[in-house]
GUMARPA-738823 format. One record per residue (C-alpha): residue in one letter; residue number from 0; z, x, y. Coordinates in nm, 2 decimals. Each point is the difference from the previous one (the first is absolute). Example, Ala and Ser with C-alpha at 12.3 -4.5 7.8 and 13.67 -1.06 7.14 Angstrom:
! GUMARPA-738823
PT|A|0|0.78|1.23|-0.45
PT|S|1|-0.07|0.14|0.34
END
This chain:
! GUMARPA-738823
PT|X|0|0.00|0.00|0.00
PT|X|1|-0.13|0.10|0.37
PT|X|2|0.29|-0.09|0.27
PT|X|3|-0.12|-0.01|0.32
PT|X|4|0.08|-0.13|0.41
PT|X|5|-0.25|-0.11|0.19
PT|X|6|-0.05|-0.13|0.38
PT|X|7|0.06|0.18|0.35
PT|X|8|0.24|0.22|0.01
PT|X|9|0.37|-0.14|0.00
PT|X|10|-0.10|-0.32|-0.12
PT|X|11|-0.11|0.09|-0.33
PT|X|12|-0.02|-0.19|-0.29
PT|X|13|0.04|0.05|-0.41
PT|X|14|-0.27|-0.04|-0.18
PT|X|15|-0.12|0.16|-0.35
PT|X|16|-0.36|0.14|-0.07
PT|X|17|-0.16|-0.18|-0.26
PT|X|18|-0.27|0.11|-0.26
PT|X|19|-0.29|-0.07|0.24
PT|X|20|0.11|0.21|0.24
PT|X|21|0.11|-0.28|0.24
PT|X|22|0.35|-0.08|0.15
PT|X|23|0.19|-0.30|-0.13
PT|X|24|0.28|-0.10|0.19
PT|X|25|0.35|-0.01|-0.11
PT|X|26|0.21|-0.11|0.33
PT|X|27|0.06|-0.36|-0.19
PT|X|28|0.18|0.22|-0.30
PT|X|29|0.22|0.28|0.16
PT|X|30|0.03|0.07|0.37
PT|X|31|-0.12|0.39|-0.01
PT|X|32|-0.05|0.28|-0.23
PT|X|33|0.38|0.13|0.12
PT|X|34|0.35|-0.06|-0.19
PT|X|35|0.04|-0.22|-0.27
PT|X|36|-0.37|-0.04|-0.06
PT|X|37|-0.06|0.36|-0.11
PT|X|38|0.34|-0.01|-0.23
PT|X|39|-0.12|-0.05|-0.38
PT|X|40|0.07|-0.38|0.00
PT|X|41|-0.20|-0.02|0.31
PT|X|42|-0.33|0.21|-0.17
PT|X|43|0.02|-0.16|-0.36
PT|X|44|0.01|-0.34|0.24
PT|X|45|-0.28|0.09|0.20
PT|X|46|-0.20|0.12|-0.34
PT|X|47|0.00|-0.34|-0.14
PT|X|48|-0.23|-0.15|0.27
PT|X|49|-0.31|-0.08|-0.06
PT|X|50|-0.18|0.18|0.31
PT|X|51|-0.29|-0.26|0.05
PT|X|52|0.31|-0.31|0.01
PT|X|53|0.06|0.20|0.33
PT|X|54|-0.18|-0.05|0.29
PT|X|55|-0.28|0.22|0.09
PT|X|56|0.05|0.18|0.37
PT|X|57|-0.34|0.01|0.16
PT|X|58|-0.08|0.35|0.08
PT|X|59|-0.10|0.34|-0.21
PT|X|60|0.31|0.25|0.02
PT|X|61|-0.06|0.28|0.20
PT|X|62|-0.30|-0.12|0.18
PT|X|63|0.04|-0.32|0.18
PT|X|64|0.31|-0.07|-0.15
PT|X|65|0.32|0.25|0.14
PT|X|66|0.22|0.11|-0.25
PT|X|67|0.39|0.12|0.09
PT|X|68|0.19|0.25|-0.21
PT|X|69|0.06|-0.11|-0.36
PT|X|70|0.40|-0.02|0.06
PT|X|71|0.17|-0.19|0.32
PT|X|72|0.32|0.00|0.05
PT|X|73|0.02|0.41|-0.08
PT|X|74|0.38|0.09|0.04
PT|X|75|-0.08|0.37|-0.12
PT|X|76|-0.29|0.23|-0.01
PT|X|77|0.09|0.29|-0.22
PT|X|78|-0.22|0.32|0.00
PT|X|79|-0.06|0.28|-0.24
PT|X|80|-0.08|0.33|0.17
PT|X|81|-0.21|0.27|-0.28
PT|X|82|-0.04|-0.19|-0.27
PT|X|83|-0.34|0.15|-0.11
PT|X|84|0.06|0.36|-0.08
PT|X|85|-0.38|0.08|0.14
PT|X|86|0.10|-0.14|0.29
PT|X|87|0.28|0.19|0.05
PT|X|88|-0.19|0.30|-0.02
PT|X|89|-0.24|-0.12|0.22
PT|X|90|0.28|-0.04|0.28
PT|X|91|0.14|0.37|-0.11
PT|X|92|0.35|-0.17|-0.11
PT|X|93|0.17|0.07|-0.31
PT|X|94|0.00|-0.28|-0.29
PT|X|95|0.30|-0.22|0.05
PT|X|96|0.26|0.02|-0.25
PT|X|97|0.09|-0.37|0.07
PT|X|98|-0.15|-0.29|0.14
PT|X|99|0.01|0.07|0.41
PT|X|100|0.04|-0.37|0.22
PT|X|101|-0.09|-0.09|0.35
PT|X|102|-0.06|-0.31|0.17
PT|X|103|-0.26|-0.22|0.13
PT|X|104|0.13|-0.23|0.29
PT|X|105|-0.06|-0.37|-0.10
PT|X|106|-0.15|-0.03|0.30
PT|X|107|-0.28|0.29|-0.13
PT|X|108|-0.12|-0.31|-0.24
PT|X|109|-0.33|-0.11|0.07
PT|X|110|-0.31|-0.16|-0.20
PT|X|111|-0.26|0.17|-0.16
PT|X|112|-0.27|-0.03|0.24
PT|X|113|0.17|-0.01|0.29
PT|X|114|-0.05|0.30|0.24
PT|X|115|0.21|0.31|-0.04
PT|X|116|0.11|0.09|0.40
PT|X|117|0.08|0.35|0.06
PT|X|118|0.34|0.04|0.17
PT|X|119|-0.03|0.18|0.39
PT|X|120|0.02|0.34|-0.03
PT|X|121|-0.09|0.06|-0.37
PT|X|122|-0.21|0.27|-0.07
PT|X|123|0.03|0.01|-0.37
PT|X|124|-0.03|-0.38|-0.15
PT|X|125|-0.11|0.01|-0.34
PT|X|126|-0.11|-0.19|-0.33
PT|X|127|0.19|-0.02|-0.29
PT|X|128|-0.14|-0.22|-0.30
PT|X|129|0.35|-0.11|-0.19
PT|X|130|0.08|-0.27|-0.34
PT|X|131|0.29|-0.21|0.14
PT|X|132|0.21|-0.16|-0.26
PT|X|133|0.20|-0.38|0.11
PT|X|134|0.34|-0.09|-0.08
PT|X|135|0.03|-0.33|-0.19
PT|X|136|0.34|0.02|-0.14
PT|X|137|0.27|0.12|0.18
PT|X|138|0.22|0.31|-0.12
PT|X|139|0.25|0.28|0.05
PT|X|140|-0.01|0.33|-0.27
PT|X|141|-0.25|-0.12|-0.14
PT|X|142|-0.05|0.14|-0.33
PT|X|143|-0.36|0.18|-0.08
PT|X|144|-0.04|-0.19|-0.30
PT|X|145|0.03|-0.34|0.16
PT|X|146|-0.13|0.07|0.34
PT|X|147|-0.35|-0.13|-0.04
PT|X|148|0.19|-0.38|-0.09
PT|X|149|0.07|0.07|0.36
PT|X|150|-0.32|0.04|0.15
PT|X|151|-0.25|-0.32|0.15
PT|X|152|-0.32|0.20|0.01
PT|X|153|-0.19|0.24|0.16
PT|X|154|-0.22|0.06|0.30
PT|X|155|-0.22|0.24|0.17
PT|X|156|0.16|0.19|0.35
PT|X|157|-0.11|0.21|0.28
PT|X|158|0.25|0.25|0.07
PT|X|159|-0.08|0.06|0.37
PT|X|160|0.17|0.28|0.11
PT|X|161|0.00|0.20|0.36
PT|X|162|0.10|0.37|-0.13
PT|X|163|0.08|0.15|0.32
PT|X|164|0.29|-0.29|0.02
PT|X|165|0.07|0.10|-0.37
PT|X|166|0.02|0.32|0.04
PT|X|167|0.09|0.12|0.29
PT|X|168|0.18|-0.22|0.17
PT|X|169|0.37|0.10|-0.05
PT|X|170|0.16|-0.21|-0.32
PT|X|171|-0.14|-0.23|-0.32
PT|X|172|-0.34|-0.08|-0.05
PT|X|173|0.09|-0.39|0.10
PT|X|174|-0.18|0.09|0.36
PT|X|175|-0.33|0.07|-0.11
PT|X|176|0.01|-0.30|-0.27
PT|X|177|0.10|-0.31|0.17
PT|X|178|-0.26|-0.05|0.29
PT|X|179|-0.10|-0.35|0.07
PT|X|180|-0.33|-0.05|-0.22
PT|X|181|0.11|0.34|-0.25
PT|X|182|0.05|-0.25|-0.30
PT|X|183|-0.28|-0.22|-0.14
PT|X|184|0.07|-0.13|-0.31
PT|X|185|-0.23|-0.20|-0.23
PT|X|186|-0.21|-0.20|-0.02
PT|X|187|0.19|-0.16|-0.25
PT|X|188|0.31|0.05|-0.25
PT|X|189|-0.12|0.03|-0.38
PT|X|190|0.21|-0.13|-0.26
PT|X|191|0.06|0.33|-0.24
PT|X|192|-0.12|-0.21|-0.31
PT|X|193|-0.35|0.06|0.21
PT|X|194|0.03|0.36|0.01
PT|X|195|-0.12|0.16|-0.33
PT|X|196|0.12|0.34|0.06
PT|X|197|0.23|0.11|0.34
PT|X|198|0.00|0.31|-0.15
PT|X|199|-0.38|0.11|0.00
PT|X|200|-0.07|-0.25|0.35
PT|X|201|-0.34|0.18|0.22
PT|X|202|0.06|0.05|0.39
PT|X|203|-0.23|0.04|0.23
PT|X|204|-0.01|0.04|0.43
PT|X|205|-0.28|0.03|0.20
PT|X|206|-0.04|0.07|0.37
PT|X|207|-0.31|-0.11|0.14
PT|X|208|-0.20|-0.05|-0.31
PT|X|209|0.15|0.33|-0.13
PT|X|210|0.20|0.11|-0.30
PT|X|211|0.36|0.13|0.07
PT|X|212|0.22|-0.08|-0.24
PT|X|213|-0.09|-0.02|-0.33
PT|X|214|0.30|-0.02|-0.31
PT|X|215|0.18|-0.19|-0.26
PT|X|216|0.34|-0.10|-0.08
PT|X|217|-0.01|0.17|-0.30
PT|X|218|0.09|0.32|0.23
PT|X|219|0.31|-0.14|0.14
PT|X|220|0.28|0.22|-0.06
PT|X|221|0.30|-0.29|0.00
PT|X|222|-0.10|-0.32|-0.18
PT|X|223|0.03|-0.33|0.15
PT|X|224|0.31|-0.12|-0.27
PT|X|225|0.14|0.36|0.12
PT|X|226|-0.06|-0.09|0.38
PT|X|227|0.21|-0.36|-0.06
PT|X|228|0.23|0.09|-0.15
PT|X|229|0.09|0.33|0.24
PT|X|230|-0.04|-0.20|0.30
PT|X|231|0.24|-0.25|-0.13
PT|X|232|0.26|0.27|-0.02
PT|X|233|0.02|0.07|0.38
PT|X|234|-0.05|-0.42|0.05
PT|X|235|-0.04|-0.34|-0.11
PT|X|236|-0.35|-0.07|-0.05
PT|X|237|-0.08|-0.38|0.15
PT|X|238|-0.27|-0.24|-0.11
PT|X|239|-0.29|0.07|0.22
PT|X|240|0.09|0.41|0.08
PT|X|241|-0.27|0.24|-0.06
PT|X|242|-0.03|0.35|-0.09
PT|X|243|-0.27|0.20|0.10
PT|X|244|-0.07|0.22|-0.28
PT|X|245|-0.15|0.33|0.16
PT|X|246|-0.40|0.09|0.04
PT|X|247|-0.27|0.27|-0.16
PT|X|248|-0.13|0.30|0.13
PT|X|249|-0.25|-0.05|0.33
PT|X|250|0.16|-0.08|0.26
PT|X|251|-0.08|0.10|0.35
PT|X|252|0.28|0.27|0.05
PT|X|253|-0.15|0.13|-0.31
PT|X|254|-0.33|0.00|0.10
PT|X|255|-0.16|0.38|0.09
PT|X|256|0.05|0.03|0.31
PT|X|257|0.24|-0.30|0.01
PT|X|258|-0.21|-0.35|0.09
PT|X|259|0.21|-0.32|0.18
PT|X|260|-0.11|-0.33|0.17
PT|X|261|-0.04|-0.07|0.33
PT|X|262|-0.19|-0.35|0.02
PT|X|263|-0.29|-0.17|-0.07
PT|X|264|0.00|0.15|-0.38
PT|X|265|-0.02|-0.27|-0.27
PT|X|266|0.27|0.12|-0.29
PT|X|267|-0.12|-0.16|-0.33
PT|X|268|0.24|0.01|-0.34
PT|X|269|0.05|-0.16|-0.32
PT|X|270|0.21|-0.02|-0.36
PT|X|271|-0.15|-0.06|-0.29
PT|X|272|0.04|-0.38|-0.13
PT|X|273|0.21|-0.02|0.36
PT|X|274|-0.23|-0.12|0.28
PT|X|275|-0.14|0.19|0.27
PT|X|276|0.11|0.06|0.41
PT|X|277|-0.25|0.09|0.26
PT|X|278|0.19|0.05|0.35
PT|X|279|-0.23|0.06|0.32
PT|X|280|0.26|0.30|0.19
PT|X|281|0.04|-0.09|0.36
PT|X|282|0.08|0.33|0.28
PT|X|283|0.36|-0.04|0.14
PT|X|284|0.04|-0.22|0.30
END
């Protein structure tokens, strides 16, 4: 199952893609794709729908039709920092011997088409295709062995980072992560009994038509039952929270010499079996 939110943006709406491609709308059944509809009960309810009793939302996603992140209602937006070992290399940093977190600021969330807005001042904004993995059920120490019981589904996310913010900036990496328009997330949330295999998922990013990014999940260095259940040791994981899971090699620090946005670009990526984001860049204000 494809969850989805469509509409303009703060008025969005759930809705669930159905095999034809085309949005059905489920604002008579559960008030958003937040809370108690992404707990287990709220899924397996949601899974028993036929998608053509639902009514059909005029429109095709991502063209004429706006899609909002996946997920409303985000309370937290967990990040992992190095979790490719190629990337690591590329950003001359030593493998991590545990899972590194940072933050996205809710207010980072935006939809997958909607324009990424560099920040004033930023010299160094940059791309970073990541596999984002949605709370369902709620938890605290987790254990590894149960933690996928505790997990809604999956979604593709832009890691928009400003590495001069990051880096250099005097304290966490939080300041170059949480810019307004740094976080789009979908198009939609997929149900993991639609993934085949999160271990061997493709990634892709393209910047104006041309190949950045290109890896797989299989290189991931911490495992997403690993990244649960570690999260959950430092905080309760809500329904609704997402973790973003860390990117492959290519990104524009990496680049030789280094390559960054500064508006007008067009920044293309996609997951395997995950849908696709295409976010026209706009120069700062």
């Amino acid at each position: 199952m494809k969850l989805l939110r469509y509409g303009a943006p703060g008025a969005e709406k759930p809705g669930l893609l159905d095999a034809a491609g085309r949005v059905r709308d489920l604002s008579g059944v559960v008030p958003d794709i937040a809370g108690e509809t992404l707990r287990p009960e709220g899924i397996a309810a949601l899974q028993k729908r036929d998608p053509e009793s639902l009514p059909l939302v005029a429109g095709t996603p991502q063209d004429d039709l706006r899609l909002g992140p996946c997920v409303g209602g985000i309370g937290k937006y967990i990040c992992i920092g190095l979790n490719y070992a190629d990337h690591a290399e590329e950003a001359n940093m030593p493998i991590p011997e545990e899972p590194i977190i940072f933050n996205k600021w809710t207010s980072a969330v935006c939809g997958p088409n909607d324009p990424i807005q560099i920040p004033r001042g930023s010299t160094k904004t940059d791309w970073e295709v990541e596999l984002g993995i949605v709370i369902g059920k709620p938890g605290v120490y987790i254990d590894e062995a149960n933690a996928m019981d505790h997990v809604a589904g999956f979604c593709v996310i832009n890691d928009v980072s400003e590495r001069d913010y990051q880096l250099n900036r005097a304290g966490t990496w939080d300041k170059g992560k949480g810019c307004d328009t740094f976080g789009p997330t979908g198009p939609w949330l997929v149900t993991p009994d639609e993934v085949e295999d999160m271990d061997a998922l493709d990634m892709w990013l393209d910047v104006d038509g041309e190949r950045m990014q290109s890896g797989s999940t299989a290189t991931l260095i911490f495992k997403i039952p690993h990244l649960v259940s570690y999260c959950s040791q430092f905080m309760s994981l809500q329904s609704g929270d997402v973790i973003s899971t860390g990117t492959p090699p290519g990104v524009g620090m990496g680049q030789k010499p280094p390559r960054y946005l500064s508006g007008g670009e067009t920044v293309s990526l996609g997951i395997s079996g995950l849908g696709e984001q295409r976010s026209p860049v706009r120069a700062p204000s």
